[in-house]
C-alpha positions, -999 to 999 in steps of 0.1 A, spaced: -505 55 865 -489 87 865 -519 118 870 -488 146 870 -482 139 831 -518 124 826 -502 92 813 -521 59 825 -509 25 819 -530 -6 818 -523 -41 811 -558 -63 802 -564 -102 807 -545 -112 774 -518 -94 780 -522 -63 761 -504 -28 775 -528 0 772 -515 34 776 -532 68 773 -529 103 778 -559 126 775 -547 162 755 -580 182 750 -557 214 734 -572 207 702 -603 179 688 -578 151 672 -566 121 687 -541 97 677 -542 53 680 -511 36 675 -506 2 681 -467 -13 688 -457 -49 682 -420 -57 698 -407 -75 666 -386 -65 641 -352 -69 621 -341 -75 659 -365 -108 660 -350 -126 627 -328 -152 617 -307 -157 585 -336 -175 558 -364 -154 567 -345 -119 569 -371 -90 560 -401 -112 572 -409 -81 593 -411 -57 570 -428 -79 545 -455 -88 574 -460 -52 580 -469 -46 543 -496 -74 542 -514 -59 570 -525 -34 542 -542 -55 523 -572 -63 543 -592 -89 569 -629 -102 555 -644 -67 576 -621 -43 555 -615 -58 518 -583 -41 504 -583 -5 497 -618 -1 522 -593 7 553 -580 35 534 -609 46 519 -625 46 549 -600 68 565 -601 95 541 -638 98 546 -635 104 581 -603 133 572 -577 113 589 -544 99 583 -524 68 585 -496 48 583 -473 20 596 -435 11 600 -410 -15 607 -376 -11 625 -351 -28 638 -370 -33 676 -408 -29 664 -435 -26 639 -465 -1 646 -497 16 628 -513 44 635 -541 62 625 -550 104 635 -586 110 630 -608 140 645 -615 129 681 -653 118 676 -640 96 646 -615 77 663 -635 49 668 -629 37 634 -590 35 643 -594 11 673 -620 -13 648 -595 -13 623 -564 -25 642 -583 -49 665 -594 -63 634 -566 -71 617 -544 -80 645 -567 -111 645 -579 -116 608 -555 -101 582 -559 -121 551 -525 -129 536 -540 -137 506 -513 -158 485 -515 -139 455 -515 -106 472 -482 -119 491 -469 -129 457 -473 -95 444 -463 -80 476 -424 -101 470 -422 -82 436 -427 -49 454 -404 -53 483 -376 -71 463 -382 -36 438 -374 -15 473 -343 -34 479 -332 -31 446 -344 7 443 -321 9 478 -298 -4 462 -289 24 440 -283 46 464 -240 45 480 -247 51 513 -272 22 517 -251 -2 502 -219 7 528 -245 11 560 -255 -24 548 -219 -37 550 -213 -19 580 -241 -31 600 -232 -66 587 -195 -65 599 -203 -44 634 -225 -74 643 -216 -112 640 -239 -127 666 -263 -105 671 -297 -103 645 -291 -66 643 -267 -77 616 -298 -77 593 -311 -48 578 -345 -42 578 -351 -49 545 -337 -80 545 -316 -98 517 -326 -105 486 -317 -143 490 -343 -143 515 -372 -125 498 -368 -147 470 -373 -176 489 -399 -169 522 -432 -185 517 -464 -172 529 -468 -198 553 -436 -186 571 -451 -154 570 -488 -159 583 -467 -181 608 -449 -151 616 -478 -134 619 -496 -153 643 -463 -157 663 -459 -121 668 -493 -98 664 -508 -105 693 -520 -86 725 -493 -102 749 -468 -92 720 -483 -57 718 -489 -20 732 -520 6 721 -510 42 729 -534 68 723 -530 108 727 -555 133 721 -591 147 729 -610 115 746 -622 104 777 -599 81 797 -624 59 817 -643 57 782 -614 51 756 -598 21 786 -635 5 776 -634 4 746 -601 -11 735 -608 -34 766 -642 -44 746 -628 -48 711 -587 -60 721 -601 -80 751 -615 -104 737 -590 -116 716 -568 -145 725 -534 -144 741 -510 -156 719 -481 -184 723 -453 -164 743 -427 -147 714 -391 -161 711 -372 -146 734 -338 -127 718 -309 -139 742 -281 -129 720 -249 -106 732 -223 -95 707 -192 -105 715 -167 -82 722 -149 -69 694 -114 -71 700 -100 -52 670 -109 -26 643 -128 -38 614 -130 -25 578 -154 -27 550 -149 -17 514 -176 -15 486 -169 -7 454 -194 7 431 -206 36 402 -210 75 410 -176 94 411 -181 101 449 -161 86 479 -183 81 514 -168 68 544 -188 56 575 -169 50 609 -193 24 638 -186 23 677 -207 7 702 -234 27 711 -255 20 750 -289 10 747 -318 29 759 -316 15 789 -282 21 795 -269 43 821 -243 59 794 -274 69 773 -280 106 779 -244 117 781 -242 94 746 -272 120 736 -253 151 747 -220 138 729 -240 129 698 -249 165 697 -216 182 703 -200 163 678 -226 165 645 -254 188 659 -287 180 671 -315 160 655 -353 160 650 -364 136 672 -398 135 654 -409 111 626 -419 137 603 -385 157 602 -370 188 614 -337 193 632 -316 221 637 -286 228 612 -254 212 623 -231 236 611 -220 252 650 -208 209 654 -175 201 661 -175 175 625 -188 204 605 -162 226 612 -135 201 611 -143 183 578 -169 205 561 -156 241 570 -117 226 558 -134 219 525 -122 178 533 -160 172 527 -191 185 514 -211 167 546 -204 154 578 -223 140 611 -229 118 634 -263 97 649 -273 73 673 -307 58 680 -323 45 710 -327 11 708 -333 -22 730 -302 -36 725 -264 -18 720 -269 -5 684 -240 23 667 -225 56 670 -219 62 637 -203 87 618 -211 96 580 -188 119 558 -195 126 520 -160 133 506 -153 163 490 -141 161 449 -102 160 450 -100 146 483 -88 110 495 -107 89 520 -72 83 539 -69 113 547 -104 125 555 -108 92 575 -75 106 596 -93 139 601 -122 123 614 -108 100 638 -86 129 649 -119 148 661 -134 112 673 -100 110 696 -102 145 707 -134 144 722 -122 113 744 -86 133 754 -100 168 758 -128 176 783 -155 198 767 -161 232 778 -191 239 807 -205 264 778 -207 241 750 -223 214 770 -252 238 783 -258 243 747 -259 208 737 -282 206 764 -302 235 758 -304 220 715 -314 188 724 -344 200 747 -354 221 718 -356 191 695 -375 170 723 -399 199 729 -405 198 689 -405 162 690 -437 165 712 -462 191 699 -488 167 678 -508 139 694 -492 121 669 -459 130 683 -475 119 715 -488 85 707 -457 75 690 -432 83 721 -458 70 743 -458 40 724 -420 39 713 -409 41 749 -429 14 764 -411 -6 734 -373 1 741 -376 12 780 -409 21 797 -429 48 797 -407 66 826 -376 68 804 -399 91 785 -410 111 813 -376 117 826 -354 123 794 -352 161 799 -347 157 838 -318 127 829 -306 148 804 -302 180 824 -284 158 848 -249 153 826 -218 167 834 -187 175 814 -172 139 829 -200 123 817 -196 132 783 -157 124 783 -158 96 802 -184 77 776 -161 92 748 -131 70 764 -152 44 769 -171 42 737 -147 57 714 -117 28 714 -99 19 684 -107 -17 688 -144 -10 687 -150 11 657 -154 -3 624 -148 16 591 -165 16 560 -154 32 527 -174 37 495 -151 37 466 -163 47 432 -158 28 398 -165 62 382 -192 40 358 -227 31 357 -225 -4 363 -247 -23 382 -219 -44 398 -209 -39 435 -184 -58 452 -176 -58 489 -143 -67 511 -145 -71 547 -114 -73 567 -116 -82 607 -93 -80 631 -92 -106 661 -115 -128 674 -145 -120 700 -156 -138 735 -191 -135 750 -198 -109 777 
């Protein structure tokens, strides 16, 4: 329990984290609930079985038939929605505070009795194989795909979250209800709720209606480390469109990691900062060290950089549309030349205040809604705890200009990037093929 910040943190009998904090600026509140599974929990044969488990959860228990969930939500003027990623799946529902009952009825129901009827999951295949094929058109998927696959060879993060289509076609719905069962349940889960309630009274209430549902068996633990990549790897897909893309990955720290905020701070001197928010935002990127290097030298017509926070070490990655008339050797050189001088020359004390000073901005944004609230409540008790939340802006204020170059050196080696390029065919074609060249051989950590 922490009373400064009003955040309270629970764990019941089954094993279910409970965390709330009580916001009574305006009459909404906000129910999410947070499974730790994801992309991250998968093994090649049942890639996607995530995703595709999230989707079924749609389509009703015997309580709420399909479509009565959503009707039911409309009625009372709120809104929902759920999500898989690589580290979780989550739903949430916003409602008007003296509705929200409805929100914490409808999750503890179907974390217990979603259907999974087989037709429904039979039609459900259709759609999802239609999303990765949809993806599919789209260049920059297609090399983040490859890339991701090549940066990781041990690791499940290799997967997308979508899965591959090998896999969709073949996954049963008994592997899915298995899956199911495996992972949706309250030792496998965290409620956060934000907004306009009573805390004594809301801690009730998802004790009466998640308490009483059974533990379930304990959830596979993921013990995989990368290996340590011991040369540069490269990627080339080939495919229609008459525009060249190129994608550069290095290791990026986990959440957890004490590189992480100066990894923040470097991620925003180098392509701007970003909307830390679900529902979009961001400030424009165009003071960043890429844009003025590739975009302002007319070598692109985008540039930037991103990192998530994750459970795991995920990427740094770099994205760069390339220009018309350009080559990607020789935007590729640019880049890495702006990569390497981040790591040989230290930043000034003036443009790391404003780095700083942007990425508060974006957390302040970030944090306005009780729906904003719930999900980093939530989202932090996934990848770290509910502290690493509480003290981002105090960790963050806390990086110096050594910080910053010393992860660059030690995040930004040749031997740990891999490079992607997008190559056009200059056709329509539905055909895509992909080369993958690596260099050296890793060992475990």
């Amino acid at each position: 329990m922490n009373p400064l910040n009003n955040i309270h943190k629970t764990i019941l009998d089954n094993g279910l984290t409970v965390i709330l904090r009580e916001m009574h600026h305006a009459p909404a509140a906000s129910f999410w609930v947070w499974y730790r599974v994801g992309s991250r929990n998968e093994r090649t044969g049942i890639t996607g079985i995530s995703h595709w488990v999230e989707h079924m959860l749609f389509k009703g228990t015997p309580s709420y038939p399909q479509g009565e969930f959503d009707k039911a939500i409309a009625r009372e003027g709120g809104v929902f929605n759920g999500m898989t990623w690589i580290d979780f799946t989550t739903y949430f529902e916003t409602l008007p505070a003296d509705r929200i009952d409805l929100a914490l009825r409808v999750e503890a129901d179907r974390m217990a009795n979603a259907v999974f009827d087989p037709q429904e999951t039979e039609l459900e295949r259709t759609v999802i194989i239609s999303e990765r094929q949809g993806a599919e058109n789209s260049p920059t998927f297609l090399l983040g795909e490859a890339l991701q696959a090549a940066a990781f060879q041990a690791h499940p993060y290799h997967h997308a979250v979508i899965g591959w289509q090998c896999d969709l076609e073949t996954m049963t719905r008994e592997q899915l209800y298995d899956y199911y069962r495996t992972y949706y349940a309250p030792n496998n889960a965290v409620v956060a709720v934000a907004g306009d309630f009573e805390r004594d009274a809301m801690l009730a209430r998802v004790a009466e209606l998640f308490g009483a549902l059974p533990a379930g068996p304990a959830a596979p633990a993921v013990t995989v480390r990368e290996p340590v990549q011991r040369g540069e790897r490269r990627v080339t897909v080939e495919g229609p469109g008459t525009t060249s893309y190129l994608e550069v990955a290095y290791r990026a720290p986990a959440a957890t990691d004490p590189d992480y905020h100066a990894a923040v701070v470097l991620d925003t001197i180098l392509g701007g900062a970003k909307a830390m928010s679900l529902w979009g935002g961001g400030a424009s990127n165009r003071s960043s060290r890429l844009y003025r290097a590739l975009v302002e030298t007319e070598l692109a017509a985008d540039a930037g950089c991103s990192m998530s926070s994750t459970v795991d070490p995920f990427l740094f990655s770099f994205a760069v549309t390339v220009r018309a008339g350009r080559g990607l050797p020789e935007v590729e050189a640019a880049m890495l030349a702006e990569i390497q001088r981040m790591v040989e020359e230290p930043i000034s004390l003036q443009e790391l205040q404003k780095a700083i000073k942007q990425t508060r901005a974006q957390f302040a944004y970030s944090s306005e809604s009780v729906t904003d609230q719930g999900y980093w409540l939530g989202f932090s008790e996934i990848v770290a705890d509910t502290a690493w939340f509480e003290s981002f802006l105090d960790r963050l204020a806390a990086v110096t200009v050594e910080d910053v170059q010393r992860v660059a050196a030690a995040r930004f080696k040749p031997a740990l990037r891999t490079v992607g390029w997008y190559t056009p065919t200059g056709d329509a074609s539905n055909g895509n093929r992909i080369e993958i060249e690596a260099e050296g051989a890793g060992d475990a950590e």
